[in-house]
C-alpha positions as a printed Julia matrix, in Angstrom:
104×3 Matrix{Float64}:
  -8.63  -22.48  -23.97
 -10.91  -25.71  -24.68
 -11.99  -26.57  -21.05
 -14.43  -29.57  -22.44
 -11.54  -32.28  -22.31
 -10.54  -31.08  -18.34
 -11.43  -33.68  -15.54
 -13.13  -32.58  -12.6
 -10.07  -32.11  -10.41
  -8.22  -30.37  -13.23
 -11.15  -27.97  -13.72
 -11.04  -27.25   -9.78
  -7.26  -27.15   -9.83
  -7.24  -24.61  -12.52
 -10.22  -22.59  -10.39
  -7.39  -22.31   -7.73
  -5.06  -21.04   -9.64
  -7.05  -18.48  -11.25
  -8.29  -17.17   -7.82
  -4.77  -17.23   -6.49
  -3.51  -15.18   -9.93
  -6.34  -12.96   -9.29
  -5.44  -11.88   -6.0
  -1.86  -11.67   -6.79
  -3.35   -9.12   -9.85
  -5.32   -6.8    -7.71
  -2.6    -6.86   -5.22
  -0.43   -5.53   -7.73
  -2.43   -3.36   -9.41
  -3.22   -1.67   -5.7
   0.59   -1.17   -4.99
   0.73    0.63   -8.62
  -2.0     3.04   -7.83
  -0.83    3.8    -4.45
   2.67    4.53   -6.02
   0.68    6.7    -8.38
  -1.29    8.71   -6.23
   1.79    8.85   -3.81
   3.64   10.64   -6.63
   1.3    12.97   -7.55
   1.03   14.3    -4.8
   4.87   14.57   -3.73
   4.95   16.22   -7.57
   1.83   18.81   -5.54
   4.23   19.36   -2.52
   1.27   17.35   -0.66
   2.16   15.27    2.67
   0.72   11.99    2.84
  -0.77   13.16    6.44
  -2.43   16.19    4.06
  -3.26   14.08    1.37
  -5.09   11.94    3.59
  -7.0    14.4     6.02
  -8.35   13.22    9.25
  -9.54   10.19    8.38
  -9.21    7.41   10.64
  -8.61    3.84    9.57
 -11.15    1.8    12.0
  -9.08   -0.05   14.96
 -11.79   -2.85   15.29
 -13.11   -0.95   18.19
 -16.54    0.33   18.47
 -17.26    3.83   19.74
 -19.05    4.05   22.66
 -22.68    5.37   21.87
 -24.37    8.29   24.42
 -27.02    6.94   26.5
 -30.17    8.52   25.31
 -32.77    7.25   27.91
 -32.86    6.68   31.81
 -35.21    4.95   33.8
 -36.0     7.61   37.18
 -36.72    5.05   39.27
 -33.25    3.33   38.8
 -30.35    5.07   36.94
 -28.35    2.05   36.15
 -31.18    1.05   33.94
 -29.89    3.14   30.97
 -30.5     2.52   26.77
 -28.77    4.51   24.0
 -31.94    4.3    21.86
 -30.49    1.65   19.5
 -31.29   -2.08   18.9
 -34.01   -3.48   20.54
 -36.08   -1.9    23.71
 -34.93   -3.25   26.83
 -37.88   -4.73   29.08
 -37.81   -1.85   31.05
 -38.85    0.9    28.69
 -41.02   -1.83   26.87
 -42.72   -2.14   30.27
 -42.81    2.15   30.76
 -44.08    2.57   27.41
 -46.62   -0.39   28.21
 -48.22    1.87   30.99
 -49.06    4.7    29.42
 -45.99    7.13   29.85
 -44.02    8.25   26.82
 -40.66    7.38   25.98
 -39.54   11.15   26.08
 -40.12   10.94   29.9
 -37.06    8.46   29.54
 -35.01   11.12   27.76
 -31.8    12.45   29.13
């Protein structure tokens, strides 16, 4: 296909469509191996829920992370030991005492 003789807006509507054919492709192409795999493993006398384990398909919900480190002097100030330090243990660990004083 000679693309030289293609306006701007013709070049951009033709990008469109070859995004929209290539979703439409992989969409397809997904259903087709799932249909595959599917029948391979009826042909095995596999379940789907065998097939599949215990994997879990993520519900947008974070697990909640153990806490890690306490402050004694005030249990509510707690930190799970990931992202940033909070002021608190920044200021413990500032006077000297080690972070595995903090430990739970």
């Amino acid at each position: 296909m000679d693309l030289s003789n293609l306006s701007v807006a013709d070049l951009r509507t033709l990008q469109e469509q070859i995004k929209q054919a290539l979703k439409e492709r992989e969409h397809e192409e997904k259903n087709k191996a799932r249909e595959q795999i599917l029948a391979i493993a009826q042909g095995a006398g596999i379940s789907l829920k065998d097939l599949l384990g215990n994997t879990r398909v993520k519900s947008g919900v974070a697990k909640k992370v153990a806490v890690r480190y306490r402050n004694p002097n005030d249990a509510s100030l707690q930190w799970t030991g990931r992202g940033r330090q909070p002021k608190w243990v920044q200021e413990w660990l500032a006077s000297g005492k080690t972070l595995d004083a903090l430990h739970v």
